[in-house]
C-alpha positions in Angstrom: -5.7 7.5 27.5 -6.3 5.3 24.8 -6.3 6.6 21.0 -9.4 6.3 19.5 -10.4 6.0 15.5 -13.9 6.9 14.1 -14.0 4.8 10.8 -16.5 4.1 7.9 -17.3 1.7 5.2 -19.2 2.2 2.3 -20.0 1.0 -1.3 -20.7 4.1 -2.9 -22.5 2.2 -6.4 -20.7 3.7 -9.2 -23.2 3.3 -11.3 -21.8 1.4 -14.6 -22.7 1.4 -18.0 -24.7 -1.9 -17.7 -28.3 -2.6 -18.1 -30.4 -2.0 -14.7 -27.8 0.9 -13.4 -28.9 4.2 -15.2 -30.9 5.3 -12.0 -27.3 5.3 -10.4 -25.2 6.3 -13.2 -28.0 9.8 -13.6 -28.0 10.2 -9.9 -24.1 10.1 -9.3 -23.3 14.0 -8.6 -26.1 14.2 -6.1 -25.7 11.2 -4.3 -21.9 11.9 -4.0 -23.2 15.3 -2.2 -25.4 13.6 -0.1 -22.7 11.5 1.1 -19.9 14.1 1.1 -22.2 16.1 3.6 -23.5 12.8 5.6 -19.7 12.1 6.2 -18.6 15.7 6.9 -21.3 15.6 9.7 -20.0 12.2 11.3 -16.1 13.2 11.5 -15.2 9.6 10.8 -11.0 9.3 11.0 -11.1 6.6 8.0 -13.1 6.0 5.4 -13.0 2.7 3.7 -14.9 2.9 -0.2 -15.6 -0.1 -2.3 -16.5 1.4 -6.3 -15.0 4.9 -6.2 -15.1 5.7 -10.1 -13.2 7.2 -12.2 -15.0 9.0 -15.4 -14.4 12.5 -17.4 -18.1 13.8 -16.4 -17.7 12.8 -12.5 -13.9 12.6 -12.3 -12.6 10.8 -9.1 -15.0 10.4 -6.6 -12.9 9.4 -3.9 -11.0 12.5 -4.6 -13.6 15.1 -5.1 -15.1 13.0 -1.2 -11.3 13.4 0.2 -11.5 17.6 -0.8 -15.0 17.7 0.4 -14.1 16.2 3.4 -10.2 17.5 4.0 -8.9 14.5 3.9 -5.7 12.8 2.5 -6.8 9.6 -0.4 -5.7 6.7 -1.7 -7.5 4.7 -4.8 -6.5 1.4 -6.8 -8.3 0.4 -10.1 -10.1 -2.8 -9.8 -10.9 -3.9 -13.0 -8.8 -4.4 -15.6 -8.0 -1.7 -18.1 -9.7 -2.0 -21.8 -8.0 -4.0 -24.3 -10.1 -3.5 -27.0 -9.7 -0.9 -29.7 -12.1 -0.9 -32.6 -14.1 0.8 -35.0 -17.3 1.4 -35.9 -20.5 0.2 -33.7 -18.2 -2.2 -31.8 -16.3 0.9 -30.8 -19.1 2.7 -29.4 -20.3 -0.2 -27.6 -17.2 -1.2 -25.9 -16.5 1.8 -24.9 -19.6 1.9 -22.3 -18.2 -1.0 -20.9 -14.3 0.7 -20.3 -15.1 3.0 -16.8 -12.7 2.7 -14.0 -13.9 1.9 -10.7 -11.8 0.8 -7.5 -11.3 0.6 -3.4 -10.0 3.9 -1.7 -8.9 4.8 1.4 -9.7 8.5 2.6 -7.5 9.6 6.1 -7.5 12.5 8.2 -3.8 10.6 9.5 -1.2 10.8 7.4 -1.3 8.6 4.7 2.7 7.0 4.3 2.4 4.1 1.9 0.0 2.0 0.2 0.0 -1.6 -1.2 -2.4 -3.5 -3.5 -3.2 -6.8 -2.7 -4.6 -9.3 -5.7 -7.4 -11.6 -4.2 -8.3 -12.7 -7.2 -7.0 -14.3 -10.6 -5.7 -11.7 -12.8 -6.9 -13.5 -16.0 -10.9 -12.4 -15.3 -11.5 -9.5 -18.7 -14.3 -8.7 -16.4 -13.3 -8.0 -13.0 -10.4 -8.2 -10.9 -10.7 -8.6 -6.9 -7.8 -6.9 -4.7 -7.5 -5.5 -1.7 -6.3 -1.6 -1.0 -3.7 -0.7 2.3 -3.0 1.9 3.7 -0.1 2.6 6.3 -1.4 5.8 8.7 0.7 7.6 10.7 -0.7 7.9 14.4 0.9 9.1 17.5 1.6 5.6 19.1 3.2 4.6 15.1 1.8 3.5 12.4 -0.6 1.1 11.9 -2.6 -0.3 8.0 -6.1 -0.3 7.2 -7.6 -2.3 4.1 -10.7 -1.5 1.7 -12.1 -4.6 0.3 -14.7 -5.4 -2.2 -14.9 -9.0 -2.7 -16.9 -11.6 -5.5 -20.7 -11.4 -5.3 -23.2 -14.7 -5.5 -22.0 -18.0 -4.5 -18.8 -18.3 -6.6 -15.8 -20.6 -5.1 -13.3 -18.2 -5.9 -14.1 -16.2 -2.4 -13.2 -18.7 -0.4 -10.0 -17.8 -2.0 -10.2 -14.4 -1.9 -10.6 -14.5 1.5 -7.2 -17.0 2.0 -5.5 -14.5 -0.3 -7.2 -11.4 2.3 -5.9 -13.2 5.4 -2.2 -13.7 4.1 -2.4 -9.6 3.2 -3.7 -8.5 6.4 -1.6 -11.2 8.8 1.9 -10.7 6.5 1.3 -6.8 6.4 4.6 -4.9 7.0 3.2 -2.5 9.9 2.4 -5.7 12.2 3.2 -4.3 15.5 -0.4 -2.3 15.8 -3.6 -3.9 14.8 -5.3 -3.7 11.1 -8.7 -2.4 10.5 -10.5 -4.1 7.4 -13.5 -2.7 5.8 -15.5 -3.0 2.7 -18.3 -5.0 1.0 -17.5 -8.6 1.8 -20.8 -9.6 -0.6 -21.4 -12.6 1.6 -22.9 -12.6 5.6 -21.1 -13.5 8.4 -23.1 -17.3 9.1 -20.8 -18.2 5.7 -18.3 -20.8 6.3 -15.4 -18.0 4.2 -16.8 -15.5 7.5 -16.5 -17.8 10.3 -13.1 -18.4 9.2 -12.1 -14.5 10.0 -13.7 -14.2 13.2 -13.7 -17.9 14.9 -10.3 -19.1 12.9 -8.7 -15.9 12.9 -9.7 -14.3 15.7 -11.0 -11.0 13.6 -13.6 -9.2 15.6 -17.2 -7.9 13.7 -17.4 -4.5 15.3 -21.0 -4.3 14.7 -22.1 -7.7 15.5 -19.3 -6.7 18.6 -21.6 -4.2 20.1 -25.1 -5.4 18.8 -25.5 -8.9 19.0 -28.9 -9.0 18.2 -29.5 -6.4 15.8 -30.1 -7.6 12.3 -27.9 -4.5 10.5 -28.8 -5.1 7.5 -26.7 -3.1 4.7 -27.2 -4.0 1.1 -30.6 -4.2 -1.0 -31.8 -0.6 -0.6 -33.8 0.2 -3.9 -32.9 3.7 -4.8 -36.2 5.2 -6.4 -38.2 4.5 -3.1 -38.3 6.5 0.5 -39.1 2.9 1.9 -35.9 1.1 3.5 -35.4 -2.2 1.8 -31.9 -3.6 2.8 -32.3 -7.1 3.8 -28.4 -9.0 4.0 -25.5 -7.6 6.2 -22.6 -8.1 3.6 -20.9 -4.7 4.9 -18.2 -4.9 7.4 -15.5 -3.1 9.8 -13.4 -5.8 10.9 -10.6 -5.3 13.6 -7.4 -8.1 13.3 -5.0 -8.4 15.9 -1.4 -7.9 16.4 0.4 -9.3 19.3 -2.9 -10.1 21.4 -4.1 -6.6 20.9 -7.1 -5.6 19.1 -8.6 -1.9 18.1 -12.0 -2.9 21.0 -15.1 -1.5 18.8 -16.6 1.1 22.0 -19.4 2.6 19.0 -20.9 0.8 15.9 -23.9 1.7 13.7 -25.4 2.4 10.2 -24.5 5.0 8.8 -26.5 7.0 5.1 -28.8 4.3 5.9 -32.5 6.8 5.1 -32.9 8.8 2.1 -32.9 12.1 0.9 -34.8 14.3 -1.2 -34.0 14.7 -5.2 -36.0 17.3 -7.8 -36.0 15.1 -10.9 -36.2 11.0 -8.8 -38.7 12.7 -5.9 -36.4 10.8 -3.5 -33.0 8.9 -3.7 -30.3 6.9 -1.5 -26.7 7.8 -1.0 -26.1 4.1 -2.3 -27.4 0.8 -2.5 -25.3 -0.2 0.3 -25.3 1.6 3.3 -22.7 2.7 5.5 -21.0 0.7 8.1 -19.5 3.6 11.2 -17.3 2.2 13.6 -15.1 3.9 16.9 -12.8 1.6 17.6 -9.9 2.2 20.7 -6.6 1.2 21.7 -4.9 -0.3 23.5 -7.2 -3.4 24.8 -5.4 -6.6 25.5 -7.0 -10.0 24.6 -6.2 -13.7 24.0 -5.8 -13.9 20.6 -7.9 -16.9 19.7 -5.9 -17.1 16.3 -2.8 -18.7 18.4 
């Protein structure tokens, strides 16, 4: 019988304190519930988040999702901590700008180690790209899984980001059993940075895997309409292999991808993103086109 893992990707849109985001920063609490009981109904094994915050009104949302859900969590801070500390006006306005956000990984498996992997330059004041692992423990052994959030727009550093994502994933200590990568890659998979994961590397798009032809799109959604507006497939569930074995994606589909109904917005969105849901199995042997 082969061992089989449900996972899930999703951005969950922390909502900063920057212009444009207060419909996500007010809406917060009750598109985390929306989300926590969306997931709950799906069983996923793994969920992969991209900008789990961290703030005294909301507190950790990928802990309070990991106790909704009964599962085990991990969570790194992306951007870098605030180095400023001054009075007056300044004060108060640099202090909208000092919120934590980061990946996590949530696990029904035992969670045995972690590692955080720097994609980016660590010099950035404004954001810092890295990549969470997790080791699980499984009943054929352990085995890592990565949340990713990488650069938006058309910036050179991804192509970088993605080198530095490669070496994390392919120098990984738990290399005897494939990796399963997730997380908002903020580019779509024609991208030259792409095609080097699945044509170079031999990384296999689970959804594109099982729907060829379905567009999938996952980012765009506008929160304060009950019309779907996605319109790019940034979102991802990779599998990479190990030894010409891959997790084989059996089961892919959107996930938190309609909306809900709010008192105060009239209607809302778990995110802006939605959800990437994956069921992925082991063993299948392939030729690993990365050799």
């Amino acid at each position: 019988m082969s061992m089989r893992i449900r996972a899930v990707t999703l951005n969950l849109l922390h909502g900063a304190p920057l212009p444009g985001a207060r419909r996500a920063r007010a809406s917060l609490a009750a598109r985390l519930d929306w989300t926590a009981e969306c997931l709950a109904a799906e069983e996923p094994d793994v969920v992969l988040l991209q900008e789990a915050s961290a703030t005294p009104r909301h507190g950790n949302t990928a802990a309070r999702l990991a106790r909704r859900l009964c599962m085990e969590h991990v969570y790194a801070r992306a951007n870098p901590a605030p180095i400023w500390r001054v009075g007056g006006f300044a004060a108060r306005f640099v202090d909208a700008f000092t919120f934590e956000e980061g990946p996590a990984v949530l696990s029904r498996l035992p969670i045995v180690a972690s590692h955080v992997h720097r994609l980016s330059s660590p010099l950035s004041l404004h954001e810092r790209r890295i990549a969470l692992e997790a080791v699980l423990e499984a009943p054929f052994g352990r085995f890592s899984v990565f949340s990713v959030h990488l650069t938006a727009g058309s910036r050179p550093g991804r192509s970088r980001q993605i080198a530095a994502l490669i070496r994390a994933v392919e120098g990984r200590r738990e290399r005897e059993h494939p990796a399963i990568i997730g997380g908002d890659f903020n580019v779509e998979e024609h991208a030259d940075e792409m095609r080097a994961l699945t044509q170079v590397r031999g990384w296999i798009d689970s959804f594109r895997h099982v729907h060829p032809d379905v567009p999938g799109h996952t980012w765009g959604q506008l929160l304060a309409t009950a019309l779907a507006t996605a319109g790019r497939r940034i979102d991802f569930l990779f599998s990479a292999p190990a030894g010409g074995v891959h997790w084989d994606p059996i089961h892919s589909r959107l996930v938190l991808d309609r909306s809900f109904p709010h008192a105060r917005a009239g209607v809302l969105w778990a995110s802006d993103h939605y959800g990437v849901l994956t069921d992925f199995a082991l063993p299948t042997t392939r030729r690993n086109c990365a050799l």
